[in-house]
N, C-alpha and C positions, 0 to 999 in steps of 0.2 A: 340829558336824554330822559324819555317818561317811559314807564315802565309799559311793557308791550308783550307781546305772548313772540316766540322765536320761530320762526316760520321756516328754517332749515334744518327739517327732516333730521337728519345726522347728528344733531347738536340734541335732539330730545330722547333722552335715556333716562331711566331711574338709577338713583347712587346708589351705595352700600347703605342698608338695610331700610331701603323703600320697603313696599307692600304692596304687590303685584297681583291684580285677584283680573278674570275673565271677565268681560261682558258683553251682549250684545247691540248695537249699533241699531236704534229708531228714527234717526235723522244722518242727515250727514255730516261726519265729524270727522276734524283733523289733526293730527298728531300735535299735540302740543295745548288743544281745548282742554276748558274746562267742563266738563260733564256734569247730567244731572239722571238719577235711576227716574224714570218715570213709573207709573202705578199698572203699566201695561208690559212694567218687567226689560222694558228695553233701555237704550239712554239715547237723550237729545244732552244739545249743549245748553249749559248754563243760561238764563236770560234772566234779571232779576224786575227786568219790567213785565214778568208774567210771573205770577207767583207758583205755579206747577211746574215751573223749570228751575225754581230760584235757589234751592237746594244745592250746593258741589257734594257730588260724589269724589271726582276725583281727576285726575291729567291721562288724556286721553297715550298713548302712546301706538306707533308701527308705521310703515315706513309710506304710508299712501294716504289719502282720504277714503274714508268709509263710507256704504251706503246702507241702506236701513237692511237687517239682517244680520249682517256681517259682523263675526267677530271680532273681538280685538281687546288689548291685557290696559289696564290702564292702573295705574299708581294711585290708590286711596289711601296710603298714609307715607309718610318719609320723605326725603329727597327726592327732587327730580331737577333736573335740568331743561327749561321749558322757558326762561323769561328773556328779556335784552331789560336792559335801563333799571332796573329795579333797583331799588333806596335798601341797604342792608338793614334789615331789624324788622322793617315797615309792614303792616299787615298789609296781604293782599284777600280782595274780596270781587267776585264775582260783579258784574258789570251788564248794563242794559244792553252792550253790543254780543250776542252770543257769543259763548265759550269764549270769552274774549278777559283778560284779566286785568286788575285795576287798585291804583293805591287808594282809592276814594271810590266809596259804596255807589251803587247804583239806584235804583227806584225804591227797591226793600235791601235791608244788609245782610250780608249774605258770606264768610266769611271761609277764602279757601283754606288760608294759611298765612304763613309769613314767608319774609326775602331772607336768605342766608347769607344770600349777593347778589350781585347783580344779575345773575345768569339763574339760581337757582332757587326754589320756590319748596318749602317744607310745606306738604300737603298736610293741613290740619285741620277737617272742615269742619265748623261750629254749625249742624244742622237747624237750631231754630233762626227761623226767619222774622226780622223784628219789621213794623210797617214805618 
């Protein structure tokens, strides 16, 4: 199975001693994306074929899709439970397809974290972006 972002709501929590910080929503984002802080203060999702989104912030988390405004707590350091398929150990790195995550870099590398397992994704983002 390849690694994929977990699309059932319920299944996306942060674990014991994630890092839980507020932000506001500039695109629409779904529980479980990967995020990027944009320079207008707000976050879109991750996209490493545009290098102003290429950036992870962090895993979006709450129980609905978001629309530009709206708040919502997302996971920028520690565990979270947000993957299917994932290779344990394997870095994960942001991806051409928004917020979308991936064991293999996308247009620029981009680097969220790594797999703890299969299901679970330690948010560690390496903020420079290499071409």
């Amino acid at each position: 199975m390849a690694i994929a972002r977990d699309t059932t709501v319920k299944n996306i929590k942060p674990l014991s001693g994630a890092v839980v910080r507020r932000f506001t929503a500039g695109a629409t984002l779904s529980p479980g994306e990967l995020f990027h802080l944009s320079s207008d203060g707000k976050c879109d999702p991750c996209n490493t074929a545009n290098i102003t989104n290429a950036a992870v912030t962090g895993v979006v988390l709450g129980n609905a899709d978001l629309a530009d405004g709206e708040v919502f707590d997302g996971v920028v350091f520690g565990p979270v439970n947000c993957l299917t398929g994932a290779t344990p150990g394997a870095v994960v790195y942001a991806t051409d397809t928004a917020g979308e995550p991936g064991e293999t870099a996308g247009t620029k590398t981009c680097v969220a974290g790594y797999a703890e397992s299969a299901t679970v994704l330690f948010v560690r983002p390496f903020q420079t972006v290499f071409s």
